[in-house]
C-alpha positions in Angstrom: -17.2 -91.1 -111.6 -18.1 -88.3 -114.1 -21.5 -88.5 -114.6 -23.2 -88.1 -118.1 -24.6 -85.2 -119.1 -28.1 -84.5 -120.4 -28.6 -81.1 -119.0 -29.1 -79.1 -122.7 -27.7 -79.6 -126.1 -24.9 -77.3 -126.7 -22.5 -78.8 -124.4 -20.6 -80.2 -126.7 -18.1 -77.8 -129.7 -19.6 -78.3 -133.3 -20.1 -80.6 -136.0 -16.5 -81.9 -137.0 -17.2 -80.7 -140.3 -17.8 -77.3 -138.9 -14.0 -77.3 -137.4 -12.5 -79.1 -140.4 -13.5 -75.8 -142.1 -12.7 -73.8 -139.5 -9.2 -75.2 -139.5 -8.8 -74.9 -143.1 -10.0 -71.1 -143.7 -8.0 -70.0 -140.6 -5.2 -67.9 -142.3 -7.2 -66.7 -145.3 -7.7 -62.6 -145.0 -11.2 -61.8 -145.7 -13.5 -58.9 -145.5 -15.3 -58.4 -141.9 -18.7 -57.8 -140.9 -20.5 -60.4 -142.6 -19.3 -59.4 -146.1 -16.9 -62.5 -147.0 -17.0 -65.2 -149.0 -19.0 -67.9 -146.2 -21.6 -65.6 -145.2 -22.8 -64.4 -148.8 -22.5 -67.9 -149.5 -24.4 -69.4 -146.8 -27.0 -67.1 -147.1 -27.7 -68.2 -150.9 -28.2 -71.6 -149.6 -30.1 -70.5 -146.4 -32.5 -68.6 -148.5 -32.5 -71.5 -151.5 -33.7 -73.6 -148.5 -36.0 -71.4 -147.5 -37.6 -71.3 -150.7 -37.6 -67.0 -150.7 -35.5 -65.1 -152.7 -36.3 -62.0 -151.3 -35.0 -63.2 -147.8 -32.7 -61.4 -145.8 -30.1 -63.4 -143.8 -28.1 -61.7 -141.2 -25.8 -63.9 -138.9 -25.8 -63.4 -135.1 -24.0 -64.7 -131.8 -26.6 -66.0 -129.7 -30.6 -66.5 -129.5 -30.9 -63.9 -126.6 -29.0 -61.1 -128.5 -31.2 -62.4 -131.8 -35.0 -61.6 -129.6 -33.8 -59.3 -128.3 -32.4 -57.3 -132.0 -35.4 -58.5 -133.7 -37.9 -57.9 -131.0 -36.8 -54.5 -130.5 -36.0 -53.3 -133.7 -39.9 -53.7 -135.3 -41.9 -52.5 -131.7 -42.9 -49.0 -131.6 -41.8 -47.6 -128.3 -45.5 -48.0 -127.0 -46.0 -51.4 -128.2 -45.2 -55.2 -126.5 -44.9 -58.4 -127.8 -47.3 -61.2 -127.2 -46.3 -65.2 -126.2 -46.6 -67.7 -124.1 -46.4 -67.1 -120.6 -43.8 -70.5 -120.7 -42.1 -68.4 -123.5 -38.4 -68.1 -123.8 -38.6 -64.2 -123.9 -40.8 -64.4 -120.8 -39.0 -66.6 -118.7 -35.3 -66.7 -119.3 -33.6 -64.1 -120.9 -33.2 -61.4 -117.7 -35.9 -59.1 -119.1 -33.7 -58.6 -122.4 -37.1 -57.3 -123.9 -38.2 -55.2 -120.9 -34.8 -53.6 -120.7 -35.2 -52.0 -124.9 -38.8 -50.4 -123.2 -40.5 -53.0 -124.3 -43.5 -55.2 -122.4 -43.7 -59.4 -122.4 -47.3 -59.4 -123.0 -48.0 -63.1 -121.5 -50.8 -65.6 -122.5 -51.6 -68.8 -120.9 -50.1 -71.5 -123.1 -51.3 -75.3 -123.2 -47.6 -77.0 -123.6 -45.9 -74.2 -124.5 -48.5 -72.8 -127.3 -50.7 -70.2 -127.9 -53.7 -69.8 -130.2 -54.5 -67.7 -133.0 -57.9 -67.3 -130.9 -56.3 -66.3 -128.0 -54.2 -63.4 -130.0 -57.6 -62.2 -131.8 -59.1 -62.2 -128.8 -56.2 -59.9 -126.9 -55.9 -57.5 -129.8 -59.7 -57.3 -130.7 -60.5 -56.5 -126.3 -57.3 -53.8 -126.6 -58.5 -52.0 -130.3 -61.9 -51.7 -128.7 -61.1 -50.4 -125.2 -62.3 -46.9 -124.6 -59.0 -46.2 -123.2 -56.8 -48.0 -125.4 -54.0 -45.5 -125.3 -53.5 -46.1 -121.5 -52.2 -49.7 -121.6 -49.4 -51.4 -123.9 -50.1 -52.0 -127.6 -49.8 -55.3 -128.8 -47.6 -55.1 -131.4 -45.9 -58.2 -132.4 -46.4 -61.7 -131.9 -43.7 -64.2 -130.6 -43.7 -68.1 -131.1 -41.2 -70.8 -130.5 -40.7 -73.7 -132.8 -40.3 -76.0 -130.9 -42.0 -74.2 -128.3 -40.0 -74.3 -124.6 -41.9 -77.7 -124.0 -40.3 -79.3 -126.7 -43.7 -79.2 -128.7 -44.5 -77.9 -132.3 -46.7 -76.0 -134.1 -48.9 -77.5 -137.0 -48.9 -75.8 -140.8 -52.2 -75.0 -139.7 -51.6 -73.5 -136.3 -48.9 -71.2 -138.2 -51.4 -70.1 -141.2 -53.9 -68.9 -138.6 -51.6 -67.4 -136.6 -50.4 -65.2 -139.6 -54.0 -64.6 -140.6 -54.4 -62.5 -137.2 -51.1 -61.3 -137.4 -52.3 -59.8 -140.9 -55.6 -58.6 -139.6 -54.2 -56.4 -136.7 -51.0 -55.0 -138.7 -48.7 -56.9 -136.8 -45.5 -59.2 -137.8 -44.8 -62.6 -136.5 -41.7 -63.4 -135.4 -40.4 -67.0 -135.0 -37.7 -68.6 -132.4 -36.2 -71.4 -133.9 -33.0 -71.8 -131.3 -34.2 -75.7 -131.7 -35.3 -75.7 -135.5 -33.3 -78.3 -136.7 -34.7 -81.0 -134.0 -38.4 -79.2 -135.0 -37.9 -80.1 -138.8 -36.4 -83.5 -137.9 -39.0 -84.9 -136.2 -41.3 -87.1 -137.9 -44.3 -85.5 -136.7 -43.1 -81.9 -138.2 -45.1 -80.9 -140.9 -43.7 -77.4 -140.9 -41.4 -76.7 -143.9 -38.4 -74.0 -143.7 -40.7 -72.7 -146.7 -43.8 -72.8 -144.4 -42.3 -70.3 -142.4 -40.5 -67.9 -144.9 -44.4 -68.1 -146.4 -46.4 -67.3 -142.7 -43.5 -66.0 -140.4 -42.4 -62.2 -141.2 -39.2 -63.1 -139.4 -37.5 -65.9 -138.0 -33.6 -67.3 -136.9 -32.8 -71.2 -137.8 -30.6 -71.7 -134.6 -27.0 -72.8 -134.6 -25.9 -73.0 -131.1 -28.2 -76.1 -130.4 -28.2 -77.6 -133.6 -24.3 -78.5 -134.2 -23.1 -75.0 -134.4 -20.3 -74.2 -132.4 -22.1 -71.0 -131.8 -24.4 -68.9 -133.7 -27.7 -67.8 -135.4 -29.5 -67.1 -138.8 -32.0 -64.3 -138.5 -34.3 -64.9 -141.6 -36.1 -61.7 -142.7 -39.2 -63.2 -145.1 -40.6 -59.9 -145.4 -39.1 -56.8 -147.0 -41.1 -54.5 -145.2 -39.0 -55.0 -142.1 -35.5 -55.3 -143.8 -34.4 -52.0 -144.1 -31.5 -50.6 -142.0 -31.2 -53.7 -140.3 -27.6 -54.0 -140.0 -27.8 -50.5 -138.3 -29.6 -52.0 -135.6 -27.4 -54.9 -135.4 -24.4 -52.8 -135.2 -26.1 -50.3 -132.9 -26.4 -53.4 -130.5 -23.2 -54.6 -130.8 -24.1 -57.4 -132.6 -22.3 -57.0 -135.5 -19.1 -59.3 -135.5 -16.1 -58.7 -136.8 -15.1 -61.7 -137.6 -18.2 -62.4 -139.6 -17.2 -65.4 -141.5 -17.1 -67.3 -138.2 -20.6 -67.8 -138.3 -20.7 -67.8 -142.2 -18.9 -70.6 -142.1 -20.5 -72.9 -139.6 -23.9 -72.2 -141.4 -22.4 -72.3 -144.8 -21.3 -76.1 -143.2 -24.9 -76.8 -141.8 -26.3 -76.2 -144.7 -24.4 -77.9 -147.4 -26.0 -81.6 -148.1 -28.9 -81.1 -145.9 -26.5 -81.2 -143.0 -28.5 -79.2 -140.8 -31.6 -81.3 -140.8 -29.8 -84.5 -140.6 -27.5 -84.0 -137.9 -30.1 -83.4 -135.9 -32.4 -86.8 -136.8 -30.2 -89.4 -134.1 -31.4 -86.8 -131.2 -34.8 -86.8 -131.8 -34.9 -90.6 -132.3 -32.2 -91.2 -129.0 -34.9 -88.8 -126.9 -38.1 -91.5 -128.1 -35.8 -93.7 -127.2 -36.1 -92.4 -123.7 -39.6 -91.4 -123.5 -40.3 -95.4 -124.3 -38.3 -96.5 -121.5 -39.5 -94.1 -118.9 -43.4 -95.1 -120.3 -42.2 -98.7 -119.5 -40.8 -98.5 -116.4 -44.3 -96.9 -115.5 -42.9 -93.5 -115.2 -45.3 -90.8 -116.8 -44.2 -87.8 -118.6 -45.7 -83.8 -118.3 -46.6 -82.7 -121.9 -46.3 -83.9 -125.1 -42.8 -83.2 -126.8 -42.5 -85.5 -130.1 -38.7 -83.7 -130.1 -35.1 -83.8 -128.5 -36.5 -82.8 -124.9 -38.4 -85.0 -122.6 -39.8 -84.2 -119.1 -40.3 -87.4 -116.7 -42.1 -86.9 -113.6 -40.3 -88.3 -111.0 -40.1 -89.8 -107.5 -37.4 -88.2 -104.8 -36.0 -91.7 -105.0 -35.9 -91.6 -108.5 -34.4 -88.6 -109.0 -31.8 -89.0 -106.5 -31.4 -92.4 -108.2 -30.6 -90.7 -111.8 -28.7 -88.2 -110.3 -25.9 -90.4 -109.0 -25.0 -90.8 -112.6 -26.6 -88.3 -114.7 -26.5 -84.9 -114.7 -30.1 -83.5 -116.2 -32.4 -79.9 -115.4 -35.5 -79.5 -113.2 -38.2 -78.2 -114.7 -40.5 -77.4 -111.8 -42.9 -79.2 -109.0 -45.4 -81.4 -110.3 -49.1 -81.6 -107.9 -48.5 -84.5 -106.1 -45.1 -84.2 -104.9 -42.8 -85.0 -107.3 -40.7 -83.2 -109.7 -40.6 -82.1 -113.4 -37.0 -83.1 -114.9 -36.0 -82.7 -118.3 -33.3 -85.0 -120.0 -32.3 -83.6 -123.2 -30.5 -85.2 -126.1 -28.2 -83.4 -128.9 -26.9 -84.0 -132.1 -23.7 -85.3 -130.5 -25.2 -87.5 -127.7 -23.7 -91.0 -127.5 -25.3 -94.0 -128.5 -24.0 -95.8 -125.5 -24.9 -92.9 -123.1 -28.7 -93.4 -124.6 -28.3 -97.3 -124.2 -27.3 -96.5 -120.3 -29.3 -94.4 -119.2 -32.3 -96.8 -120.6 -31.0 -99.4 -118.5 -30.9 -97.3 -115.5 -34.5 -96.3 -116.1 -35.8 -99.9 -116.4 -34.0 -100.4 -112.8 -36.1 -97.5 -111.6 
């Protein structure tokens, strides 16, 4: 029997809008590199969404090649870039940061976030070392939204994170591989507005959010907009057949699509957490969106496994182990209705 698959959320193609569009375009001729039709167009409505006018929008492959262009393009080659030590930089992209020359400066994290206190307190003990210019500067701060653990940021988290970003001369810089399932969970009160207003940079992701592959770097701030596209091109990033993602975000963002598509998985994964709760099984953390992390029994897991295919997340202290099930705009109603059942047998 093939067993169902909850083990991330791009294991399915795209939206079937996305490849009716796809479809219909695929003999037009059109200029390369971004310059066509789709991408101008999706970036009107990308940066209408976004509220910000002076936005820049490029178009990229994938959310490592996306840190890893932003990250590196606006260090200094002294400087490093602050997160969570459960960070997506830190912890699973091969040292794509370390290998431009720049450091992964960690910080414990409480579900996946860090503090605005914690940042003021890093850069205030570096600016007022006697021998600052032996160790790395701090020059950029990374978040996630949602954060690896599937948790969020508050408006309020964001605004004081900005305000110490501001303070030490430093731009923020926003992951957002997961954004739609972030913005479509109801207890979200970060706008795509709210972060063109107190991120200097961030990507909406495609890839996990109904995409069949692809990224929207958002540049709020024109300070770190010029010569961009060098970089991207520099790092091979710039794709020749540009209205490939043009079109898939042109798609997404048409009618809200992006936002919406994403609403059933972030209501299919409460529908999870409930039944794990009432089977008495607990949960580590406290995602509110499309990931959820039961703590579970060897006999449990083995249990699950027989007909479900879901990741490990680590070793919890008494024995058992961290799993996470995660749903996706395309999960199945019925796979959801299962897999509930299965837990309540637990």
């Amino acid at each position: 029997m093939e067993r169902i698959d909850f083990q991330c959320d791009y294991l399915e193609g795209c939206h079937p809008a996305i490849l009716q569009v796809l479809q219909d375009s695929n003999l037009e001729q059109t200029a390369g590199y971004g310059n066509d039709p789709y991408c101008v167009r999706a970036a009107m409505r990308i940066r209408e969404a976004c509220a910000c006018e002076a936005a820049e929008v490029h178009f990229l492959v994938g959310g490592t090649q996306t840190n890893l262009l932003a990250i590196s393009a606006l260090l200094r080659p002294y400087q490093g870039v602050l997160c969570a030590e459960e960070g997506h930089i830190a912890t699973h992209e091969t040292g794509a940061i370390e290998a431009t020359g720049h450091k992964v400066l960690t910080l414990p994290d409480t579900d996946g976030r860090i503090t605005a206190a914690q940042v003021e307190a890093y850069c205030r003990a570096h600016w007022e070392s006697t021998v600052q210019e032996h160790t790395v500067q701090p020059g950029m701060v990374y978040l996630s939204q949602p954060t690896e653990c599937g948790t969020l940021y508050t408006r309020a988290e964001l605004a004081a994170m900005h305000i110490v970003c501001q303070k030490y001369g430093m731009p923020l810089y926003v992951d957002g591989a997961r954004l739609g399932y972030a913005l479509a969970t109801p207890e979200n009160d970060v706008t795509l507005a709210n972060l063109a207003e107190l991120a200097d940079l961030f990507y909406i992701g495609g890839t996990k959010c109904g995409a069949m592959f692809g990224e929207a770097l958002v540049i709020a701030n024109p300070a770190y907009q010029k010569d961009f596209r060098y970089m991207i091109k520099q790092r091979g990033a710039l794709l020749a057949k540009g209205r490939l993602l043009g079109i898939q975000f042109d798609t997404l963002f048409a009618e809200n699509r992006y936002v919406d598509i994403c609403r059933q998985a972030v209501a299919q994964a409460a529908a999870l957490r409930e039944a794990f709760r009432g089977a008495g099984i607990p949960l580590f953390g406290q995602s509110p969106t499309n990931q959820v992390f039961p703590i579970l029994t060897k006999a449990q897991a083995q249990a699950l496994s027989e007909k479900y295919v879901y990741s490990i997340w680590g070793a919890a202290a008494d024995g058992r182990t961290i799993v996470r099930f995660c749903t996706s705009w395309a999960t199945r109603l019925e796979d959801i209705e299962a897999l509930c059942r299965d837990i309540a047998a637990l």
